[in-house]
C-alpha positions in Angstrom: 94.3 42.7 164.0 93.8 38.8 163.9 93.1 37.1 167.2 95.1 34.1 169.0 93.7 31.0 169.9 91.7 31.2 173.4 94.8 33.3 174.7 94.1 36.6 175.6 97.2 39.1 176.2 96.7 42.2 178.3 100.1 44.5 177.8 100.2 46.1 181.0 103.3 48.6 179.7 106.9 49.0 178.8 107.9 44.8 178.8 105.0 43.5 181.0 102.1 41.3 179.8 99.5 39.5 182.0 98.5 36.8 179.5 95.3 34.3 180.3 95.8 30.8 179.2 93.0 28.3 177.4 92.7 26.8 180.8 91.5 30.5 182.9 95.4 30.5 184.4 96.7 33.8 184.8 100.1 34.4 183.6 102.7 37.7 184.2 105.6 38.1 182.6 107.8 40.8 183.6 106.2 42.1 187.2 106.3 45.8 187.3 103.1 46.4 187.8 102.5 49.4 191.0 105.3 51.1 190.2 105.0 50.8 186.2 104.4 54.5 184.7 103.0 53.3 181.7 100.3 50.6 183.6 97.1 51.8 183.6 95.5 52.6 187.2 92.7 50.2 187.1 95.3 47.5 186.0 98.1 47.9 188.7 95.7 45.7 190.6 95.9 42.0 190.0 93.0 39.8 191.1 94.5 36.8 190.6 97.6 35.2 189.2 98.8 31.8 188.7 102.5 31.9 187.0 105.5 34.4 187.2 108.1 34.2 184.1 111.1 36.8 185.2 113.4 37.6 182.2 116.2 39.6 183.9 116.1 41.3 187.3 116.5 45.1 186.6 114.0 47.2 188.7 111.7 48.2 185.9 111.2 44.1 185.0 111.2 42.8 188.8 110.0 45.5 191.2 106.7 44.6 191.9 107.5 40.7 192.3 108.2 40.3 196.1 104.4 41.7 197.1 102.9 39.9 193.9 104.6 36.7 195.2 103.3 37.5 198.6 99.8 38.2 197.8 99.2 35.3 195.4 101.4 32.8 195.8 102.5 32.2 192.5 104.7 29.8 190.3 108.0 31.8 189.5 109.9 30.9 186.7 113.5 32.6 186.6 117.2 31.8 186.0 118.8 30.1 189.1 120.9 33.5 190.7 117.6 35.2 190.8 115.3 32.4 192.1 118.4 32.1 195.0 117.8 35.8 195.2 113.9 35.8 196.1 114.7 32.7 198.2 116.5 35.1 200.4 113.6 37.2 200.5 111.3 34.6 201.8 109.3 33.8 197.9 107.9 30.2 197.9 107.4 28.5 194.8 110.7 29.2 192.6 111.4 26.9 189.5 115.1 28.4 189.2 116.1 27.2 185.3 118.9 28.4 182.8 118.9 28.8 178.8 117.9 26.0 176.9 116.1 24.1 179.6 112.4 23.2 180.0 109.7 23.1 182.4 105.7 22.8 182.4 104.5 25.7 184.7 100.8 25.1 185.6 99.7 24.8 182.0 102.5 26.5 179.7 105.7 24.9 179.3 108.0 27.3 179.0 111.8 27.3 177.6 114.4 29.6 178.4 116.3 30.8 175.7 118.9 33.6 175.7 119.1 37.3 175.5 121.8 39.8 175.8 121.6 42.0 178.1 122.9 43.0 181.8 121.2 41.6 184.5 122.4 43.5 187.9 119.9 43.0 191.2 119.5 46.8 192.5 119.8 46.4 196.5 118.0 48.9 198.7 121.1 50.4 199.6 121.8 50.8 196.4 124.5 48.2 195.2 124.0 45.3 192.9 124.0 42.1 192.7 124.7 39.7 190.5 121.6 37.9 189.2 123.1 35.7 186.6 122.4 36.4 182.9 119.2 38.0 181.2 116.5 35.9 179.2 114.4 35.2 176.7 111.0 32.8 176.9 109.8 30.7 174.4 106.0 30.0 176.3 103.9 26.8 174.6 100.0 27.4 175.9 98.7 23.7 175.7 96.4 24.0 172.7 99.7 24.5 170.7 100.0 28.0 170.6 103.2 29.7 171.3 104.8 32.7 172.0 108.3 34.2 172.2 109.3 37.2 175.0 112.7 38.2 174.1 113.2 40.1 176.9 115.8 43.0 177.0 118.4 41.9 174.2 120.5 43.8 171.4 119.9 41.6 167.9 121.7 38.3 167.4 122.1 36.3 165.0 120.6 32.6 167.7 117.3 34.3 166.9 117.2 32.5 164.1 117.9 29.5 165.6 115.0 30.1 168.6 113.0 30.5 165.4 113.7 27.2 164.0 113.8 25.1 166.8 110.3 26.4 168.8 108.3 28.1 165.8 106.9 30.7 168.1 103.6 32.5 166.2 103.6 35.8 167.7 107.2 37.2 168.9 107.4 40.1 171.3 110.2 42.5 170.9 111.5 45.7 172.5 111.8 48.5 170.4 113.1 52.0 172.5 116.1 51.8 171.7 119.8 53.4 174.0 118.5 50.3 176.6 117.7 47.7 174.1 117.3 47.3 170.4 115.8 50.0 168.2 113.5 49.2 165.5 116.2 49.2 163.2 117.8 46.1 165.1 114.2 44.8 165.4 112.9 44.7 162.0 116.5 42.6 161.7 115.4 40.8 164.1 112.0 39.8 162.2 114.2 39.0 159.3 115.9 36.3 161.3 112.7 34.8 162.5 110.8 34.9 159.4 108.2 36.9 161.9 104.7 36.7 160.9 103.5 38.5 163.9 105.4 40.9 166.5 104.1 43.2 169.5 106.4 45.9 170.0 107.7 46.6 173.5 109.6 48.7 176.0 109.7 52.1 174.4 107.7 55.1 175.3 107.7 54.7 178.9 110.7 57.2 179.5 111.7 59.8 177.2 114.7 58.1 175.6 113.5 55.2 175.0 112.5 56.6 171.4 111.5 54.1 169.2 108.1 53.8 167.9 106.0 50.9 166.0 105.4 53.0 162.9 109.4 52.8 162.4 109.2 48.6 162.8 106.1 48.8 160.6 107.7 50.8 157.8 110.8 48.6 158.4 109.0 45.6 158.1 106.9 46.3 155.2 108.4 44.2 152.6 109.0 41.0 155.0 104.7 41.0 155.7 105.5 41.3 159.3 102.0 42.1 161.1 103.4 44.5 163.3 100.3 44.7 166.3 101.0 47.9 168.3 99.1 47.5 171.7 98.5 50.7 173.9 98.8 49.9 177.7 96.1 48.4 179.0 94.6 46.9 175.2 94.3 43.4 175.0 94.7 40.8 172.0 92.6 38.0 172.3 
C-alpha cells in the first residue's frame, strides 16, 4: 500500500474520513462519527477539527454535525439548502456552494461536483426536508495532492468528465450496494476515471449493504486499479 504525500487519511467507517492536511488542519468529511456503528470507540472522539465537507444530508452522513459544529467551531462546506438548514439550527461558519463551484477552505480548496443520489433532511419528528441535491468533492491539499469523495452516487457516465477536468489521485467510492453502487457499478466507475488508486466505502456497516473490496479488486484487475481496502479506524498516510 503506497503512501500519499504528507496527507494522512483516517477512515472512520461506512463514508466518513477525518483526513490531516500538509499544514496539521484537521479535515471530516461525512460527520457520523458517535452514532457511526462501524467507528471505532477510541475514534468517536475528535480532539480537534478544522474543516466540515457535507456530501448529502441523510442521517448516517450528517448526524453527528450539529455537536461537532458546536464543540469545534468548524469550517462547513455543503450545498446551499443544507448550509440554510444548519443556519436554522444556530451552526456558525457555513460556506453554502453548489456543483461546479469553488472555494479554498482553510488550506484545501475544494470543488463540488455532482452525485446522484437523494438527499432528504430527517426531522426529529420524523418528516423530511428538502436539502437540495447530493454531492461529490473534488478536495486539492496545497502541496498538489488531490482527492475525489463521490459521495452516495449510482455510476454515471460525468465521472469521466470529474476525471479529466481535476485529475484526482486517489478516488473514494462506495461499494455496498441496494443504497449506492455495487462493485460492479464501481469497477465501471474506475474505468471512467482511468483510477489509479480507489478506497472502497460504505458497505459492511449494515447487513445489506453487501459489497466487498475483493469483488472491486477482482473487477478491477485488468485496469491496474490499486484497490486500498482500509478497516475502520486504519489510516493511509
Amino acid at each position: 500500500m503506497a503512501a500519499v504525500p504528507n496527507v494522512l487519511i483516517k477512515y472512520l467507517g461506512h463514508a466518513t474520513f477525518l483526513i490531516t492536511t500538509p499544514g496539521g488542519k484537521k479535515l471530516l468529511i461525512d460527520p457520523w462519527v458517535q452514532n457511526n456503528p462501524a467507528c471505532p470507540k477510541e475514534d468517536k472522539e475528535i480532539d480537534s477539527l478544522d474543516t466540515i465537507l457535507i456530501t448529502h444530508a441523510h442521517f448516517d452522513h450528517i448526524q453527528d454535525v450539529l455537536e461537532i459544529a458546536k464543540t469545534h467551531e468548524p469550517q462547513i462546506g455543503c450545498i446551499y439548502e443544507i448550509s440554510n438548514w444548519l443556519e436554522r439550527k444556530g451552526v456558525q461558519n457555513l460556506n453554502a456552494m453548489n456543483k461546479g463551484g469553488s472555494q479554498q477552505l482553510n488550506d484545501v480548496r475544494v470543488t463540488m461536483v455532482d452525485a446522484r443520489h437523494s438527499c432528504g433532511i430527517l426531522e426529529d419528528d420524523g418528516s423530511i426536508s428538502y436539502g437540495g441535491e447530493a454531492a461529490g468533492y473534488v478536495v486539492e491539499f496545497e502541496n498538489g495532492f488531490s482527492i475525489y469523495h463521490s459521495g452516495d452516487t449510482c455510476v454515471f457516465s460525468d465521472m469521466k468528465i470529474i476525471a479529466e477536468l481535476y485529475q484526482p489521485q486517489l478516488i473514494f467510492l462506495p461499494i455496498g450496494d441496494l443504497f449506492t453502487m455495487s462493485p460492479k457499478e464501481a469497477a465501471y466507475a474506475c474505468r471512467l476515471m482511468n483510477a489509479k488508486r480507489v478506497i472502497p466505502m460504505h458497505y459492511a456497516t449494515f447487513p445489506p449493504l453487501k459489497g466487498r473490496p475483493d469483488e472491486l479488486r477482482e473487477l478491477t484487475r485488468d485496469l491496474g486499479t490499486e484497490v486500498i481496502e482500509l478497516s475502520p479506524g486504519e489510516s493511509l498516510g
